[in-house]
C-alpha positions in Angstrom: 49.3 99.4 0.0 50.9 96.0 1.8 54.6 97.4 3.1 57.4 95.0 2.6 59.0 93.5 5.3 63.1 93.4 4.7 65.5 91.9 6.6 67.2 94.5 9.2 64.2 97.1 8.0 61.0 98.7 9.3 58.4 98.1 6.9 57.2 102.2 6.7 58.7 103.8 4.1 62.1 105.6 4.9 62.5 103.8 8.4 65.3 101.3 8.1 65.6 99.1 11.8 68.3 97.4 12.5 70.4 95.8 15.8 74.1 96.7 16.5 75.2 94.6 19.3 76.7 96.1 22.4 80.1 97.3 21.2 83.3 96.9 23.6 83.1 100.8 24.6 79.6 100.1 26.6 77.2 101.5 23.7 73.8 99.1 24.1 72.0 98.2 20.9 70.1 100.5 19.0 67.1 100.7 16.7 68.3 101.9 13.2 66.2 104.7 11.2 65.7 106.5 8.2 65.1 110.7 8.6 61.4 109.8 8.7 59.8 107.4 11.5 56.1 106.7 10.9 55.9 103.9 14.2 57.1 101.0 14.9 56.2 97.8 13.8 57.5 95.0 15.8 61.0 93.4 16.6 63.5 93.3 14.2 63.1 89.9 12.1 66.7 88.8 11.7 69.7 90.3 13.3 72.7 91.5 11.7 75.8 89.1 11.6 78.9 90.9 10.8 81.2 91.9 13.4 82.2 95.4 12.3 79.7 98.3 12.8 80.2 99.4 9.8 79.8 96.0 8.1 75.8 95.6 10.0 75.6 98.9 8.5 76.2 98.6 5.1 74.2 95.7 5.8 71.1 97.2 7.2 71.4 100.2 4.5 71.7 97.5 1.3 68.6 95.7 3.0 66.8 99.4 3.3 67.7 100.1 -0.6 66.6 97.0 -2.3 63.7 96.6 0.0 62.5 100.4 -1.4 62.9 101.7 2.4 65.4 104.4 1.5 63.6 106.4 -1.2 65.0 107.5 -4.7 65.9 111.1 -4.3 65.4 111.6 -0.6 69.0 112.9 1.2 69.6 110.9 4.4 72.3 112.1 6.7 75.2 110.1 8.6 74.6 112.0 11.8 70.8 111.5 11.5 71.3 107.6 10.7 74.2 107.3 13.0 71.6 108.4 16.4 69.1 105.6 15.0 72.2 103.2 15.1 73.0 104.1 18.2 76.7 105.0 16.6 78.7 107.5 15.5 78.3 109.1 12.0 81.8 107.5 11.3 80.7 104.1 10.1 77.1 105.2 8.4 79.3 107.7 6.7 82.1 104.8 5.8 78.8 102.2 4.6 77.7 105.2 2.3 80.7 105.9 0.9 80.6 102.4 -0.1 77.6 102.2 -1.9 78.2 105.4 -3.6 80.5 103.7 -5.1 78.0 100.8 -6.2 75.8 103.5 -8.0 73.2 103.4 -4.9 73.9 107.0 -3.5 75.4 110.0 -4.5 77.3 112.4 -2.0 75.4 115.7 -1.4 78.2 118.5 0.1 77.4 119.6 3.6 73.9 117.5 3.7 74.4 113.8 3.4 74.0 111.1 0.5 70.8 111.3 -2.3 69.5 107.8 -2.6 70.0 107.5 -6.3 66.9 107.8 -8.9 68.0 105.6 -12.0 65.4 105.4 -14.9 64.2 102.1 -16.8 66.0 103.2 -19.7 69.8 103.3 -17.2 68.0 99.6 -15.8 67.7 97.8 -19.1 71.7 99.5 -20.3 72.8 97.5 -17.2 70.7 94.4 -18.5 72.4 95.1 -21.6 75.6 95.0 -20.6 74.9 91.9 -17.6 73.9 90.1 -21.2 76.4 90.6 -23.1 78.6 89.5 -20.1 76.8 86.6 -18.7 75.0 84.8 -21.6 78.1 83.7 -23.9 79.9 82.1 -20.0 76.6 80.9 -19.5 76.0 79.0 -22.9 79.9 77.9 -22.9 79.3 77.0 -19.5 76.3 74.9 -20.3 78.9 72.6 -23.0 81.3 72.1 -20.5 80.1 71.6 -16.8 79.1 68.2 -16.4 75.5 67.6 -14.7 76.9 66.5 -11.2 78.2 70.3 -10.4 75.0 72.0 -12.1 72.9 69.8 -9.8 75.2 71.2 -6.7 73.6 74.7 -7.3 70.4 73.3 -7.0 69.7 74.7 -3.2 71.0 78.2 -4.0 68.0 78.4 -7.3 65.3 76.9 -4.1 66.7 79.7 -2.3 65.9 82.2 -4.5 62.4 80.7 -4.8 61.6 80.7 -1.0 62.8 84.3 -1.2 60.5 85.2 -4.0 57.5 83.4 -2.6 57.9 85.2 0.7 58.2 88.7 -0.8 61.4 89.5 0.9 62.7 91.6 -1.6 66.3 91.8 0.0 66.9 88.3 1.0 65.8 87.7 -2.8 68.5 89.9 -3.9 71.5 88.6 -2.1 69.9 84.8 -3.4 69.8 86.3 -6.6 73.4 87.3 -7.2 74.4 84.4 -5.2 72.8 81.9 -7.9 74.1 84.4 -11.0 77.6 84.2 -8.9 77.7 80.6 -8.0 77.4 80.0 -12.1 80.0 82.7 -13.1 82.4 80.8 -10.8 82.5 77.6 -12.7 84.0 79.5 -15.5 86.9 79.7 -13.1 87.5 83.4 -13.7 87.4 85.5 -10.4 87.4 88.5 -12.2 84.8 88.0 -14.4 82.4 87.1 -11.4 83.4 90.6 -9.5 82.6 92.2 -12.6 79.1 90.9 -13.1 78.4 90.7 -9.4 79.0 94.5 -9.4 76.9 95.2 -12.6 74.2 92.5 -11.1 74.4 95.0 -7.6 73.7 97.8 -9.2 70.8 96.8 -11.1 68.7 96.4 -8.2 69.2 99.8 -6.6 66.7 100.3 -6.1 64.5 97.4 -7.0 61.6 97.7 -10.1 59.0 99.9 -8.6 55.4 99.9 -7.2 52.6 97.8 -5.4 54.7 94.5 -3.6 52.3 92.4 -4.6 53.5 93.7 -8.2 56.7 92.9 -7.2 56.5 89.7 -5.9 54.8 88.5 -9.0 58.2 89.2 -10.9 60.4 87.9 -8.2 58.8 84.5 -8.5 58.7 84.5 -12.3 62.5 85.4 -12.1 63.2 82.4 -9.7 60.9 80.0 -11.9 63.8 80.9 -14.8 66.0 80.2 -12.3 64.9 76.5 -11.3 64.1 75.9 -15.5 67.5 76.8 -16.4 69.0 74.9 -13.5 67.2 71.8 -14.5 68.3 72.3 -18.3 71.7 72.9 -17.5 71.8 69.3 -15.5 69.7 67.7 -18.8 72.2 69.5 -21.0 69.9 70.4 -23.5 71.3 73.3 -24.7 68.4 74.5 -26.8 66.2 75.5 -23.7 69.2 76.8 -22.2 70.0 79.1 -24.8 66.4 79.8 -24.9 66.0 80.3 -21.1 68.9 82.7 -21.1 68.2 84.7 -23.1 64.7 85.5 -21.8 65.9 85.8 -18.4 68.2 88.8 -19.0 65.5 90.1 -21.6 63.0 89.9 -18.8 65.2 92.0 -16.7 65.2 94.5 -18.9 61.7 95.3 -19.6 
């Protein structure tokens, strides 16, 4: 089976990679890793950009999750993750923390966090409830917003395409919720995009399941809605936008 590539990851299964710049105490960069190495498999594609340790973590971890690197039930360790980082167990432990509260992982006393296992049926309530949120701003939205701001979004739906045809499944993610955010915003409410952001983040941990080539397939029928609804939005014809909506979240779903 073709392994994904992700940003910040080793594409064998369970053997996240990632750079952490020399820190101001001395400590050189390190390689980050799952529990289970299987061999490497060439220099890290893209480093990481945030500042803070625990930031690149959280970064290299998300990457790891969506990008099916982390697996669903496996328990990982901060003091095992923190020797692949080259850090302490302090800020694998903090990036952890954080996306247990995202849904992604689930604290295990004395052992470590259990890469959650979530069911289509918990995948399509989220859908549900990303619907319910999204598609009335959306269709409002589509009324309101004259064409000159829809046709601003244009390079963050490309993005999303690029993303999809090169089957990097967590640079697709963060393009993903980037486009889904970028609309939210024009309704103005802040809170209303933190909402759906966080619902839209938790529905891909961990992304739809099986052979990549399976998965690309869905990625670039997802950013093909994208461009479609992008381009009726700007014609304002709101028939294909309700249309479009409406299978796009059903779609996730399924």
């Amino acid at each position: 089976m073709e392994q994904a590539r992700v940003r910040g990851t080793d594409a064998c299964a369970g053997t996240p990679r990632a750079r952490v710049p020399e820190q101001a105490d001395g400590r050189q960069n390190g390689a980050v890793r799952g529990e289970h190495t299987h061999g490497e498999q060439g220099p890290v594609r893209t480093p990481l950009r945030r500042t803070s340790v625990r930031g690149q973590v959280l970064d290299a971890l998300r990457a790891a999750l969506v990008g099916g690197e982390l697996t669903p039930g496996e328990v990982y360790s901060a003091p095992v993750l923190g020797d692949r980082f080259g850090v302490s167990a302090t800020p694998v432990r903090e990036a952890m923390q954080q996306l247990a509260t995202e849904g992604a992982v689930e604290v295990v006393p004395n052992r470590g966090f259990r890469v959650t296992e979530r069911s289509a049926g918990e995948l399509a309530e989220l859908a549900e409830v990303r619907a319910l949120i999204e598609v009335p701003v959306m269709l409002r939205l589509a009324r309101t917003v004259p064409a000159a701001r829809w046709a601003e979004l244009r390079p963050l739906a490309e993005a999303t395409a690029t993303a999809a045809a090169g089957g990097d499944l967590a640079r697709y993610a963060e393009s993903d919720r980037a486009f889904h955010g970028a609309v939210l915003a024009l309704s103005g409410n802040r809170q209303l995009v933190q909402v759906a952001d966080d619902l839209h983040r938790r529905s891909q941990w961990p992304l739809v399941s099986g052979p990549v080539a399976g998965r690309r397939a869905d990625l670039l029928a997802d950013a093909a809605e994208h461009m479609a609804l992008l381009d009726a939005l700007i014609d304002q014809d709101l028939t294909v936008v309700s249309e479009l909506v409406g299978e796009h979240f059903t779609g996730a779903s399924a």
